[in-house]
C-alpha positions in Angstrom: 33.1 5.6 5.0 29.2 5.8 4.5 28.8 9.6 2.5 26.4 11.4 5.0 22.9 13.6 3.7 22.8 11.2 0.3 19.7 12.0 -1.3 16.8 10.0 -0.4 16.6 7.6 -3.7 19.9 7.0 -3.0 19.6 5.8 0.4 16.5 3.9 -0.2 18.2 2.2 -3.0 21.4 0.7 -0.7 18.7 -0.1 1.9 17.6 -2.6 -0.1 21.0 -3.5 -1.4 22.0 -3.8 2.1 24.9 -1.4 1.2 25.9 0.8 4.4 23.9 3.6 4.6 23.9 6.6 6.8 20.5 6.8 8.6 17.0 5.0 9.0 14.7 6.2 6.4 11.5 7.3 6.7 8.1 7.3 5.5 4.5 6.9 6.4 0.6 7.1 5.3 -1.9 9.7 6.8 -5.8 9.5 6.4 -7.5 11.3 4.0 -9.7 12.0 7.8 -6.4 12.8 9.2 -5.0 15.7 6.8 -8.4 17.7 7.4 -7.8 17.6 11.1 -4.4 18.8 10.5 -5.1 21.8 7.9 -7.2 22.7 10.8 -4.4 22.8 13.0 -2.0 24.2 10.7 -0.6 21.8 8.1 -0.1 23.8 5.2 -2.3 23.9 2.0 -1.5 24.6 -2.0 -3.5 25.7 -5.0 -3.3 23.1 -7.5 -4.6 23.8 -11.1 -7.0 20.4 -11.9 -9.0 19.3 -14.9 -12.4 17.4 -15.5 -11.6 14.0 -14.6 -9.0 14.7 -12.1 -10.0 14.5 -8.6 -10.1 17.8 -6.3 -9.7 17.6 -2.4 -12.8 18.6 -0.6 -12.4 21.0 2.6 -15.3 20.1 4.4 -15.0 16.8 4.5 -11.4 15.8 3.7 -12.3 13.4 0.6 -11.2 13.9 -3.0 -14.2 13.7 -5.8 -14.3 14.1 -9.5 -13.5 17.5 -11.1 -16.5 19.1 -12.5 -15.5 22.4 -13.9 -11.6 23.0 -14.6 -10.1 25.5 -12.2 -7.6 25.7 -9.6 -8.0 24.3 -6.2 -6.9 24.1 -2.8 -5.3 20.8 -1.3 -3.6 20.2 1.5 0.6 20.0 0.5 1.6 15.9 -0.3 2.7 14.1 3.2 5.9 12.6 1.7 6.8 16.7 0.3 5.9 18.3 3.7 7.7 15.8 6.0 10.2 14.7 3.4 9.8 11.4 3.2 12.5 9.0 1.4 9.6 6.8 -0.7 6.0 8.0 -2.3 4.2 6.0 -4.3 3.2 7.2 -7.6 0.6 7.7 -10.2 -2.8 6.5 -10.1 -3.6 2.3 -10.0 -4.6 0.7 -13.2 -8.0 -0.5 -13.2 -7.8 -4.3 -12.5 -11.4 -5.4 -12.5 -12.6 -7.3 -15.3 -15.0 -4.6 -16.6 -13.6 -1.6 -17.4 -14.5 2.2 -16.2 -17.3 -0.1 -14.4 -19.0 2.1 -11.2 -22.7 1.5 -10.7 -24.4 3.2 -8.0 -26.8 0.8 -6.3 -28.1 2.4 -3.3 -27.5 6.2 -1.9 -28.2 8.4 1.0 -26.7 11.7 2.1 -23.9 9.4 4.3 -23.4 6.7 2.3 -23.2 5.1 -1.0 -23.4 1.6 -2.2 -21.7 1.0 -5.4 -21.2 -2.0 -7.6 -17.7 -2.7 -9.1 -16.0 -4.2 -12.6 -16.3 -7.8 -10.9 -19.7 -8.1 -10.0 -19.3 -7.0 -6.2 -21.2 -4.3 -4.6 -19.8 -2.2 -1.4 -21.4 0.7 1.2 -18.9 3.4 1.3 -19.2 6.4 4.0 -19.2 9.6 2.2 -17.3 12.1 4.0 -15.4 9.8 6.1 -12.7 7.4 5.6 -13.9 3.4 6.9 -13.5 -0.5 5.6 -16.6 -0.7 3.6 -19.5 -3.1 4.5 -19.2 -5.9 2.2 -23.1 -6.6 0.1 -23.0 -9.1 -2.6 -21.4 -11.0 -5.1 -21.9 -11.8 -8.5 -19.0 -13.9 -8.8 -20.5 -16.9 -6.7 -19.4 -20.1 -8.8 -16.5 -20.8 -11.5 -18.7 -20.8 -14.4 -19.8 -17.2 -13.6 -16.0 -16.1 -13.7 -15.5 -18.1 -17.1 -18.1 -16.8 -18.8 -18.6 -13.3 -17.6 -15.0 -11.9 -16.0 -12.3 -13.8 -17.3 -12.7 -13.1 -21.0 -12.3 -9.4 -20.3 -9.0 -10.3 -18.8 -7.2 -12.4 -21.8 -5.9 -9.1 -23.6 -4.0 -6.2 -23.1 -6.1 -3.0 -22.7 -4.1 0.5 -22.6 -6.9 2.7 -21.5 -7.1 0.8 -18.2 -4.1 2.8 -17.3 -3.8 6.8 -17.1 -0.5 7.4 -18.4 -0.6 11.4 -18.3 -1.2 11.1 -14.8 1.2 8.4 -13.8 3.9 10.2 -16.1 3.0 13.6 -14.5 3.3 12.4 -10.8 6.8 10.3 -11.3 8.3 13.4 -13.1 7.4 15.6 -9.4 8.7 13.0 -7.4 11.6 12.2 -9.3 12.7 16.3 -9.2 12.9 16.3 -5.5 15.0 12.8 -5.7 12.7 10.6 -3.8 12.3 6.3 -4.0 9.2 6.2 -6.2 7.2 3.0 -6.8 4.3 1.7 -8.4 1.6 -0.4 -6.7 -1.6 -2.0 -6.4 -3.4 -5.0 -5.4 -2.9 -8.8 -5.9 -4.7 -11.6 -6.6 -5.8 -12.2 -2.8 -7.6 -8.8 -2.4 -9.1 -9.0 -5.8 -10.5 -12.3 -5.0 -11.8 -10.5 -2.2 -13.3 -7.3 -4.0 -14.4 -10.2 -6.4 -16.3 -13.5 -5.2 -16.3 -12.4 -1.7 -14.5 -13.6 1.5 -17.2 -16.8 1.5 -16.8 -17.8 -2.0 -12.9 -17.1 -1.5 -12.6 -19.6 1.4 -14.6 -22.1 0.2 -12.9 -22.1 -3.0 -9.8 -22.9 -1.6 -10.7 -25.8 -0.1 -13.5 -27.2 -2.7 -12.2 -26.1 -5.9 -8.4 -25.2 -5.8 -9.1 -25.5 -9.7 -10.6 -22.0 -9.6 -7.9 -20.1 -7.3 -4.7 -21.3 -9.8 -7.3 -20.1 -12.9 -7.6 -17.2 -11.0 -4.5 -16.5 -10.5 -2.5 -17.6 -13.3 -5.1 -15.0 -15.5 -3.9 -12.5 -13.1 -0.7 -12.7 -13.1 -0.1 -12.9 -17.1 -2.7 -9.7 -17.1 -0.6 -8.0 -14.9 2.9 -8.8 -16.3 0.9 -7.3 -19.8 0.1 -4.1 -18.1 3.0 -3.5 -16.3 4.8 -3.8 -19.6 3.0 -1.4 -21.1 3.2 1.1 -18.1 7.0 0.5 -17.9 7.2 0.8 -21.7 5.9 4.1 -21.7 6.2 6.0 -18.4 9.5 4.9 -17.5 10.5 2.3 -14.7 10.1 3.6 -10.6 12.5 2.3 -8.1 10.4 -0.6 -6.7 7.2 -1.7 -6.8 4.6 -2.3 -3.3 2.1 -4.8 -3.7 -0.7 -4.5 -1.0 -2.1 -8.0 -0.2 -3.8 -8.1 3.2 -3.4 -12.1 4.4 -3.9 -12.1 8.2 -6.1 -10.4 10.3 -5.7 -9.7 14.3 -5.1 -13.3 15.4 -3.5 -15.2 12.6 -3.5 -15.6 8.4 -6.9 -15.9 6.9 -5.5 -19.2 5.5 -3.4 -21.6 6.4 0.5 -21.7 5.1 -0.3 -24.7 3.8 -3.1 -23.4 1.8 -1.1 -19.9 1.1 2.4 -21.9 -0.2 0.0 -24.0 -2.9 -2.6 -22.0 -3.9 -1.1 -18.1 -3.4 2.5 -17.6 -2.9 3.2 -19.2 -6.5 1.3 -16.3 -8.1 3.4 -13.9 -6.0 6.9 -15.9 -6.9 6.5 -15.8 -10.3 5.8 -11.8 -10.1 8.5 -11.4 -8.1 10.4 -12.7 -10.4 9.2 -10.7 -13.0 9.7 -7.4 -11.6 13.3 -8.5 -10.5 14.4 -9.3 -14.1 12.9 -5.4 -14.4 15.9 -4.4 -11.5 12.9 -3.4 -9.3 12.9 -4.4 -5.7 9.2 -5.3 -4.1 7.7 -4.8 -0.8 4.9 -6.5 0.5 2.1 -4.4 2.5 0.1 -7.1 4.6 -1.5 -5.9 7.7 -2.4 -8.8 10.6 -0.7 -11.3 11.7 2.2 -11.9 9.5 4.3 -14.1 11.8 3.6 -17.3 10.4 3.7 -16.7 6.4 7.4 -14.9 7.2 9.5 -17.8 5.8 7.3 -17.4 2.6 7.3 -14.0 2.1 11.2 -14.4 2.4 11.2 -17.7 -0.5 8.6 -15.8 -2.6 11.4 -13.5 -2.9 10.0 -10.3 -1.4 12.7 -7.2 -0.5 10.6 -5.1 2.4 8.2 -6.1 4.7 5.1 -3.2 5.9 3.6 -2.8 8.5 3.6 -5.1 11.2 0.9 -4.4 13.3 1.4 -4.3 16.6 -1.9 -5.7 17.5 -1.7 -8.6 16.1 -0.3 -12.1 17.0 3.0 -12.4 17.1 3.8 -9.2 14.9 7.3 -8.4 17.2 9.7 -6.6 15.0 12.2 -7.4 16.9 11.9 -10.8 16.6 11.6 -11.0 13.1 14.9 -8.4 12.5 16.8 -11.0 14.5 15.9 -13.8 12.1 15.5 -11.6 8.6 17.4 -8.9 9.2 19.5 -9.8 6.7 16.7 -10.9 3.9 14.1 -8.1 4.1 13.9 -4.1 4.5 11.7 -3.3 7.4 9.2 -1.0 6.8 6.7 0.1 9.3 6.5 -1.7 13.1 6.0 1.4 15.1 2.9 0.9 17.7 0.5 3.7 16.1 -0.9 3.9 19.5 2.0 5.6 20.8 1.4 8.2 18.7 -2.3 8.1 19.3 -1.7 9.4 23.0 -0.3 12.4 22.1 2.1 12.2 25.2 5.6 13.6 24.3 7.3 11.5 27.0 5.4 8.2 26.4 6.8 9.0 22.3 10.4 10.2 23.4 10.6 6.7 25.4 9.3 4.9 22.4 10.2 6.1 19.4 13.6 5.8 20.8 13.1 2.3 22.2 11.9 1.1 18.8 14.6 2.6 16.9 17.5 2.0 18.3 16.4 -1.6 19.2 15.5 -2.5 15.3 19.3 -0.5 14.7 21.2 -3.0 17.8 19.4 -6.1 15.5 21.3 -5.1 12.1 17.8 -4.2 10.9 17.3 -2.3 7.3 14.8 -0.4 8.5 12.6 2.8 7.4 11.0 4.3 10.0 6.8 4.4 10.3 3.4 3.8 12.3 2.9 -0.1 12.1 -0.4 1.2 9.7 -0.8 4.4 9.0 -1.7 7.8 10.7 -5.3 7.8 12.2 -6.9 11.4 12.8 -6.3 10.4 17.0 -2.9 12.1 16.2 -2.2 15.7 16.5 -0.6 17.5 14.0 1.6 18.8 16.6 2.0 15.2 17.8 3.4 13.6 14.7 5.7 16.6 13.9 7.3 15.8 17.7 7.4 12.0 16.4 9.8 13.3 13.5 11.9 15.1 16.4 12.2 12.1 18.1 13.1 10.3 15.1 15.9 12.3 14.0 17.3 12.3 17.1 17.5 8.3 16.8 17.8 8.0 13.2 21.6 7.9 12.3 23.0 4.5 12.3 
């Protein structure tokens, strides 16, 4: 007889075990954009005591910047604490462009800032509002650029690219309220991307396949170095997310053809690596993720996030009749149910979604197919979690 009110790392652990469990678990991502609309419509703040090179929140705009002057400050209270979510991820990201520390301002304006990063590639950011930056330039434009300016810095380990006070700090918080922690970052498909540049990226695939295994095959030993060295000494989480965006609305930004020779080798042998670690690993990919499924499933992956709604052929219900037994779902619920604020169009839904993923055998942890957008109230989202535990026992 499954034990009822197990803790949450417990319950997130036989999810992906495929051990009976007790309930659907839950977690979610709200905007920076979002958590300043809700503090002004009552989501509870905290005073948290920061020093210079932390990052404080700011209350006029809802971003986080650089700690001038130690002190103590005001944040809003962490989304997975308030609403008690099963999973958070934790600690900061190591720094995985090739130059170091590397943040040059380029261009800036009282709105918006264009800033160049460790790989060559320069960006326009918004200031005070969350938004996919405007892609500028790239250094990165040929194979011998990458040889002889990037790549070397990536042939060695490098401890300082990692903050290990910060990461050991966060998993200890986490870890007290018995929650599924996990590390993550990007892969070699979104660095590409923050590195030579969607152009370069395609063409590359097709012209010089040479450069994408170089590419990734530096990548992949740098990371099995670095997580090494963060396991080593901050500790192991429970899992590990890595966020790889391959599809867009209508389809995969490459063919499965192209993604089974040139990618998804990259991602097998990391897999791999972080299962020898006992760590399962989900993969974040918003777009169409229909036709890469059966190679997200042979790469190995545990959990699946977010299927998007909007895109092709992203029906959780279809893939929970094929995978259900292969990967933990994670994610699939339309966020523009909870964009209409209507209590009986999310009663209806929520409910719908639920206990149609539960009638497919799905292991399943309840969130928006993306993440919270400020179009939801406060109010709103807080009915969504009614609605959800009303639906959530198995």
């Amino acid at each position: 007889m499954v034990e009822l009110n197990s803790n949450s790392q417990t319950l997130i652990q036989k999810t992906f075990r495929g051990a009976p469990v007790d309930r659907v678990g839950l977690t979610d991502s709200p905007w920076s954009d979002t958590l300043l609309l809700w503090v002004q419509e009552g989501y509870p703040t905290r005073w948290v005591h920061k020093k210079v090179g932390q990052q404080h929140w700011r209350s006029d705009d809802g971003q986080w910047e650089d700690v001038a002057e130690e002190g103590d400050y005001e944040e809003p209270v962490p989304p997975w604490q308030h609403f008690q979510y099963d999973m958070v991820g934790i600690g900061p990201w190591m720094d995985y462009f090739p130059l170091r520390d590397y943040d040059e301002t380029v261009q800036e304006t009282s709105t918006w800032k264009i800033t160049r990063n460790g790989a060559g590639a320069s960006f326009k950011y918004w200031k005070h509002k969350m938004g996919t930056p405007e892609h500028i330039d790239f250094r990165m434009a040929t194979r011998e650029i990458w040889e002889s300016d990037y790549k070397p810095h990536l042939l060695y380990l490098d401890p300082l690219r990692i903050d290990l006070e910060e990461l050991r700090t966060s998993r200890e918080e986490a870890e007290a309220s018995q929650v599924w922690t996990h590390y993550g970052n990007i892969f070699i498909w979104e660095i590409m991307r923050q590195s030579m540049g969607d152009i370069t990226l395609y063409e590359s695939l097709l012209l010089d396949p040479g450069w994408i295994h170089d590419f990734g095959q530096v990548y992949t030993k740098f990371y099995k170095e670095h997580f090494d060295y963060m396991f080593a000494n901050a500790g192991l989480p429970d899992g590990i997310w890595l966020y790889e965006d391959l599809g867009y609305k209508n389809g995969l930004f490459a063919s499965p053809k192209v993604l089974q020779n040139l990618i998804f080798p990259y991602y097998q042998e990391l897999v791999a690596y972080f299962h020898e670690k006992g760590l399962p690993v989900i993969l974040h990919s918003c777009g169409s993720q229909a036709a890469a499924l059966e190679l997200i499933v042979e790469a190995g992956f545990d959990g699946l996030n977010p299927m998007e709604r909007k895109a092709k052929d992203n029906d959780p219900f279809a893939f929970a009749e094929i995978y259900h037994d292969k990967l933990v779902f994670i994610g699939g619920m339309d966020i523009r149910i909870f964009e209409s604020n209507d209590k009986e169009i999310i009663k209806k839904e929520v409910g719908y979604y639920l206990d149609g993923m539960k009638a497919r055998g799905a292991r399943l942890l309840f969130a928006s197919d993306h993440s919270i957008t400020p179009n939801v109230h406060y109010d709103t989202y807080r009915y969504v979690l009614d609605v959800y535990r009303d639906h959530m026992v198995y």
